[in-house]
Steps between C-alpha positions, in 0.01 A plus 500: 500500500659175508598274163160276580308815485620584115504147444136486642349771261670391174351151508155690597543749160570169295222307681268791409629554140481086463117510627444826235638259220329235544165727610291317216601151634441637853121651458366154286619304818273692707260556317257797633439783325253813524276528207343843421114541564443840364387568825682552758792281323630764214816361420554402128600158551524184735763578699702228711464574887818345580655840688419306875720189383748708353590692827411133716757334286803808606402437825579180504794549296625774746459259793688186286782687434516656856511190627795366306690818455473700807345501863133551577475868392150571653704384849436863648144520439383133577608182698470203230205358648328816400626536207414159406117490619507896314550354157277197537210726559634716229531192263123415626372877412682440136343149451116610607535807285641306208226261535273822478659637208422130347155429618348796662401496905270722652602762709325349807738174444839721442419668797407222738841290357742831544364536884558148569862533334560803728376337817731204450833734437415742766416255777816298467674867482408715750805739374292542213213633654434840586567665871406855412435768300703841515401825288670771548242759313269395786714464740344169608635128573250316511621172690298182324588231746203207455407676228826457309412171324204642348556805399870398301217266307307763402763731378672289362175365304361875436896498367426192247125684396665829406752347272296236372292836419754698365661272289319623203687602261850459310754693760317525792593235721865473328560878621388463805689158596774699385443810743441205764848330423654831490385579853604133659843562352523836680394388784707186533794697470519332155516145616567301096155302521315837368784565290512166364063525493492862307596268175187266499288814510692702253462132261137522577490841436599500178259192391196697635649817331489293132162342626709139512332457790277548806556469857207296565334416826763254597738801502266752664414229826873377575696864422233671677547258774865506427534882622258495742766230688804723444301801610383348824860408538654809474275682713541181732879575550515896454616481163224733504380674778175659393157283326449852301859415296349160379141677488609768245645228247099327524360872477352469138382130471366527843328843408350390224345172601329681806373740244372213252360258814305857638353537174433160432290504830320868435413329200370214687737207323758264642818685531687249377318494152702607191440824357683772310542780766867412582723736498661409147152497348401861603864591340488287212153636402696864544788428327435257251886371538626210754860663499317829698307371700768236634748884538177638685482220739885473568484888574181504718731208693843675475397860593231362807804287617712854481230708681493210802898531533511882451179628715612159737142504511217208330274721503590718214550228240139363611396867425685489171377244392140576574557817284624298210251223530220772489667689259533196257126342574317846408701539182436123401114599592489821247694315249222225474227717523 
């Protein structure tokens, strides 16, 4: 670690702490907040959804100071051209979502904007898109070659769905950005941009911890889209080797949206339409405390990413996590009897 490096992550600790004392200031400017319904809204108050911005803004920070401080630190993972088109789709995906958060699309719209957004970035980078996809529990690579274009869309859309899903409730998406960052650093053989991006999330940890502030819709579409990008990437240049590595981290928002959409459908409604069959429901409904059921979900993540790495084998976390989704779904359903 170079001098820039320290340099770097002290301004970004005094950026964050200046943005934390001037929070007040920083919420009236944007001025969207979520307001309790006594519905599916059970927060006490209106709370500011400002969590999106808050991580946009270190983003941009990051890249500023880069710029004037050091080289282009992302120089291993992405030619500049990339790089550059990456965070203008990524700035797009923050704007629509804001605009969401502000004025409320339908889901129809979102979707039909975010496909257009990803046709754009992947057809001006084809290093983007998809060539295969190797699992090692089946022993299968499944080459995608015209296919590529489309089917990077759709994961990387069924990607945006599941978090937009899962972002429920205070925690949730903060942990699991956090598992995500973790697992970039790792693999990057600790390359200072997810150093330097572990303290935006930590920040916006804490607000959604003291329920300062949600993430927001502008922060579900661009991160989403964020580490769907880096993802791609790394499996792009053998950073990682095997889909199931990047699979395993998506295991329990992807498992429970294609529970929620297969029982939306049995129950003949659109499986996009809100309900309160999420994962965090079912546990809040058991547990009665936000604090468990946020240590419930970071364990049913930690200990199916363990199984995967121990077993070397998908399988067994899918099977855990069937077991534990069952488990949880017939207690909820004899509690409410």
């Amino acid at each position: 670690m170079n001098l820039n490096f320290y340099l770097i992550f002290l301004l970004l600790i005094l950026f964050n702490l200046a943005l934390l004392k001037k929070f007040d200031l920083l919420t009236k400017f944007i001025n969207v907040y979520d307001s309790p319904d006594l519905l599916r809204k059970r927060h006490k108050k209106s709370t500011p959804v400002v969590g999106g911005f808050v991580i946009y803004i270190n983003l941009l920070f990051i890249l500023l100071i880069d710029f004037f401080f050091s080289q282009f630190i992302l120089s291993d993972l992405f030619n500049r051209f990339e790089f550059i088109s990456f965070f203008l789709i990524f700035s797009f995906f923050f704007i629509l979502g804001f605009y969401d958060d502000k004025y409320l699309l339908t889901a129809s719209l979102k979707l039909f904007i975010s496909t257009i957004l990803l046709f754009v970035l992947l057809n001006f980078n084809s290093q983007l898109v998809l060539d295969n996809l190797f699992f090692t529990s089946f022993k299968a690579n499944i080459f995608l070659s015209e296919f590529g274009l489309i089917v990077t869309i759709i994961s990387i859309l069924l990607f945006q769905n599941s978090i937009n899903m899962f972002d429920g409730s205070n925690l949730q998406f903060a942990n699991f950005s956090l598992i995500c960052t973790f697992f970039l650093l790792i693999k990057s053989n600790f390359n200072p941009f997810f150093l330097f991006l572990t303290i935006p999330f930590i920040f916006y940890w804490y607000l959604n911890k003291n329920k300062y502030s949600f993430l927001g819709d502008g922060g579900a579409l661009s991160l989403s889209f964020f580490f769907s990008i880096f993802f791609i990437k790394f499996y792009k240049i053998n950073l990682v080797s095997n889909s199931e590595d990047i699979i395993v981290l998506m295991l329990v928002p992807g498992f429970d949206m294609f529970r929620l959409f297969v029982l939306r459908i049995l129950n003949k409604k659109n499986p996009f339409s809100a309900d309160e069959n999420h994962i965090h429901h079912i546990l809040f409904r058991i547990f009665k405390n936000n604090g468990l059921v946020q240590l419930v979900i970071l364990l049913m993540s930690i200990f199916s990413i363990i199984i995967y790495y121990i077993s070397d084998n998908l399988i067994y976390s899918i099977l855990f996590l069937i077991i534990i989704f069952t488990y949880l779904a017939k207690k909820d359903k004899i509690k409410n009897l």
